[in-house]
N, C-alpha and C positions, 0 to 999 in steps of 0.2 A: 916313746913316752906318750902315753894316754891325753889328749889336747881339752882342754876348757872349753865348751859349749857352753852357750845361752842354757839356765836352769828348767828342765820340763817343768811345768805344772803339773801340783803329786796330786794324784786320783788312786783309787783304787784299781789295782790290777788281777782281774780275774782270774783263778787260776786253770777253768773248765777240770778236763780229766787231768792236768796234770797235778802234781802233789808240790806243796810251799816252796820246797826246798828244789825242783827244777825251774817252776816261777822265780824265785830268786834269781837261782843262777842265768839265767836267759833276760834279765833284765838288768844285769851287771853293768856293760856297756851306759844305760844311761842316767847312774846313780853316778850321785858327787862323790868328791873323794872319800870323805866322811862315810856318808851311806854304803861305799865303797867297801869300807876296813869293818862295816858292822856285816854285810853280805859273805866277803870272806869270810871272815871268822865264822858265822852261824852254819855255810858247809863245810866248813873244814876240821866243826868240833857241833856238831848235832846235836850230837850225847848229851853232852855237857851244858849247851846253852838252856835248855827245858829243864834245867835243877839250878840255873843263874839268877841269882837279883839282874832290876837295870843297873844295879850299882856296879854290879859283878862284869857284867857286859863290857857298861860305859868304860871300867878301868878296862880290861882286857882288847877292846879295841880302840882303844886312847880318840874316843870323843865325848858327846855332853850328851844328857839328856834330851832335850829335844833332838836331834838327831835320832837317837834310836825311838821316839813317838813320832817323828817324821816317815820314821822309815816304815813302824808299825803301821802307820796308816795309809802308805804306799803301795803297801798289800790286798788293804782290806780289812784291815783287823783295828778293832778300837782304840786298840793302845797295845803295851809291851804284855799283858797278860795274855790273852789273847793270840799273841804271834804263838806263847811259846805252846798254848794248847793246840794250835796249827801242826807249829813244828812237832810236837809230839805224832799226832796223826800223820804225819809223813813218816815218821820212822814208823809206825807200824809196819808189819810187812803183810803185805796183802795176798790173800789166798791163790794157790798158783791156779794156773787154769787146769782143766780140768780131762787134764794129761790119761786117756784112758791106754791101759795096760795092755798089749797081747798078749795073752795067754797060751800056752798049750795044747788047751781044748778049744780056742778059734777053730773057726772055716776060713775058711782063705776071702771069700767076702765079705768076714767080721773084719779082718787086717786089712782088709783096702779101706773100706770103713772106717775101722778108726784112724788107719794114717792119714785121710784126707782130714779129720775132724781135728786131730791132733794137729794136723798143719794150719788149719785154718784158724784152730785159737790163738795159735801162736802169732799168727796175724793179726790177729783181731786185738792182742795184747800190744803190739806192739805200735799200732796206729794211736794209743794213748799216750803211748813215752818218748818216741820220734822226735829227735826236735830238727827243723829244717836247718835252722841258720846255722851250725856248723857242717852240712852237707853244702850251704853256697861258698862257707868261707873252705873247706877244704879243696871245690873244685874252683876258685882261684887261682889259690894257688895251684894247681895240675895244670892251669892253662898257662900259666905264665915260667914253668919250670923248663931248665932245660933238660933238663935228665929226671924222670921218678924211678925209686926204685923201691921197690914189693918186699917188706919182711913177713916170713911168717915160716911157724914151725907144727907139725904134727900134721893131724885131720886139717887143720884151719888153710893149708899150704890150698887147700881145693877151691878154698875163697881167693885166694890171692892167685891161682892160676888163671880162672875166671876174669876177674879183674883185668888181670894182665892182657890177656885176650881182648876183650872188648873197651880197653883204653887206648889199648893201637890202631884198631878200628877208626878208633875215634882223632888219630894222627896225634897220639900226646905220645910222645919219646919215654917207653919206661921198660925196666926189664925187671924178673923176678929172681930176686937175691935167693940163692936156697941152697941150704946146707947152715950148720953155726958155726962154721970155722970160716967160711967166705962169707958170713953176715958178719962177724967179727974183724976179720981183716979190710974188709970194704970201708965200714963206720970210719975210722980215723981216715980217709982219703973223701969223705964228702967232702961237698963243696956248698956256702951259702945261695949259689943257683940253684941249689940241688933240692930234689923234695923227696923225705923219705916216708912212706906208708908201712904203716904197720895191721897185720888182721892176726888178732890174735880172739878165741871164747873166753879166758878166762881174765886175761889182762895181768898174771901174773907169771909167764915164763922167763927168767931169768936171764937168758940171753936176751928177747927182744928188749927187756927191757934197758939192757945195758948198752945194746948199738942205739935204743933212742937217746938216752943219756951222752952217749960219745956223739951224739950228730947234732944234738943241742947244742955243743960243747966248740963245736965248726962252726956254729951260727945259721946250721939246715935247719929249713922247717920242718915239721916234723907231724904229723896224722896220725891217725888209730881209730881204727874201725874195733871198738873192746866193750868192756865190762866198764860199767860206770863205778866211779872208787877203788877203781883198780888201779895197783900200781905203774903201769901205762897209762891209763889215763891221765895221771897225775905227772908223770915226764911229759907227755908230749903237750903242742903247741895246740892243737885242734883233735876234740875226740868228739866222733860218732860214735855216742853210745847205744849199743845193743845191750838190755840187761840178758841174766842167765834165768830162764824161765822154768828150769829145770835144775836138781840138783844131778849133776856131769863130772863129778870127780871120781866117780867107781865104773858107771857108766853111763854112753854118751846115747840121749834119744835119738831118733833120727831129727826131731826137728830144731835139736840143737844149733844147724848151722843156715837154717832157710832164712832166718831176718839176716844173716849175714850177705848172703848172696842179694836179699833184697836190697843192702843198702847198694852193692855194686850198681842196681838197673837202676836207683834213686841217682846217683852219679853219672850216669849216661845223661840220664832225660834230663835232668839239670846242665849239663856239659852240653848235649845238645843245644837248648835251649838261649847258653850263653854264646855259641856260636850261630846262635840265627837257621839253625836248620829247618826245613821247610817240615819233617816230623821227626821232634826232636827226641822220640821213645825208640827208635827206632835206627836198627844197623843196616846200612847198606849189605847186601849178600855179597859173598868172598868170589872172586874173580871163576871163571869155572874150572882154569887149569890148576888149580888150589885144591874144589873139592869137583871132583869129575862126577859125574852122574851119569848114569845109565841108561840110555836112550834106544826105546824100541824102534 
């Protein structure tokens, strides 16, 4: 249960690049309970709250009016009008970057071209939406686990292989669950020591999301590296959201999976970092009888 702190002093909270509705969420933690039940509700019903009176609100998340002009000006914003033309502009959805196409008639130095341009916006997109503090609160828990264990299914299994590689490196006990028949029969045998990860692109494959629900269900903590709004997101305990910067239901970009992989090295260097490594970006090399090298 959520403990009672001394009340901050409400200022307004800047949102920079990010949009209302992930300033909200990331400042959950230290809103009253009150403030609390108005912050739920507004992401878990967006839509809906930018066509609500404050009347509408106040009933729907059973507090008073001041509260929700407390809360509106905890933002930034003058009052309850205000928020909701915020929140409107958050739900717009913003122009995707600027995804250039290979064609048929490329040269082959047009496609290295655009694949690096392609990968770099998607970079470039992704340093506005990042948020750290469930990257520290995930690799907690991975320090303090006795067993992690890696779900993932399709293309995204390459994120989780990765992972799994460079978390042993890093001496954290984890192995990669693979298959849905041994991702299903495992879930009901975790353990509250146990931490399970999830890496899924779209955050709606119906097995991962049903071994996260069974491992809630044991009292495992539970992670995901997903789609924000996604129904994994919304099961597990801690989600590192990656959005989809691409539409990937017919077909997949190639840089559909690169913020993926990037949050795995965001996880090192933090992991590092909390273990006092002298440089904590960075994996010691694998023994030489492991990878042998060729010596003139």
């Amino acid at each position: 249960m959520r403990t009672k702190t001394t009340p901050r002093r409400l200022h307004a909270i800047p949102s920079g690049g990010a949009t209302l509705l992930m300033t909200i969420a990331r400042e959950r933690p230290n809103l009253s309970r009150a403030e609390l039940r108005v912050a739920n509700f507004i992401i878990e019903h967006p839509e809906t709250v930018i066509t609500m009176t404050m009347v509408d609100l106040k009933k729907a998340a059973n507090v008073s009016d001041p509260t929700i002009v407390r809360f509106s000006r905890r933002f930034g914003c003058s009052g309850y009008p205000e928020l909701k033309v915020r929140l409107a502009q958050s739900l717009v959805p913003e122009a995707p970057f600027a995804y250039q196409l290979i064609k048929p008639t490329d040269t082959i130095p047009d496609a290295v071209t655009k694949t690096l341009a392609n990968s770099l916006n998607s970079l470039q997109r992704f340093i506005q939406d990042i948020d750290p503090v469930p990257i520290e609160a995930a690799v907690d828990q991975l320090l303090i686990a006795r067993e992690v264990h890696l779900f993932s299914l399709g293309i995204s299994e390459t994120v989780a292989f990765d992972a799994e590689h460079k978390l042993l490196r890093l001496g954290i006990h984890c192995n990669l669950v693979r298959g849905q028949q041994r991702q299903l029969l495992l879930a009901p045998m975790l353990r509250p020591e146990e931490v399970a990860m999830f890496f899924s692109h779209s955050g709606e494959t119906r097995t991962l999301v049903q071994v996260a629900r069974t491992a809630k269900a044991n009292r495992v903590s539970t992670i995901a590296v997903t789609a924000p709004q996604s129904h994994l997101a919304h099961t597990c305990d801690t989600v590192i959201s990656v959005p989809r910067y691409e539409h990937s239901e017919v077909y997949t970009p190639l840089t559909a999976r690169l913020n993926h992989f990037v949050v795995t090295n965001m996880l090192v260097s933090a992991i590092g970092l909390k273990q006092g490594r002298r440089m904590p970006d960075n994996l010691a090399a694998l023994d030489s009888w492991l990878t042998e090298k060729l010596v003139e």
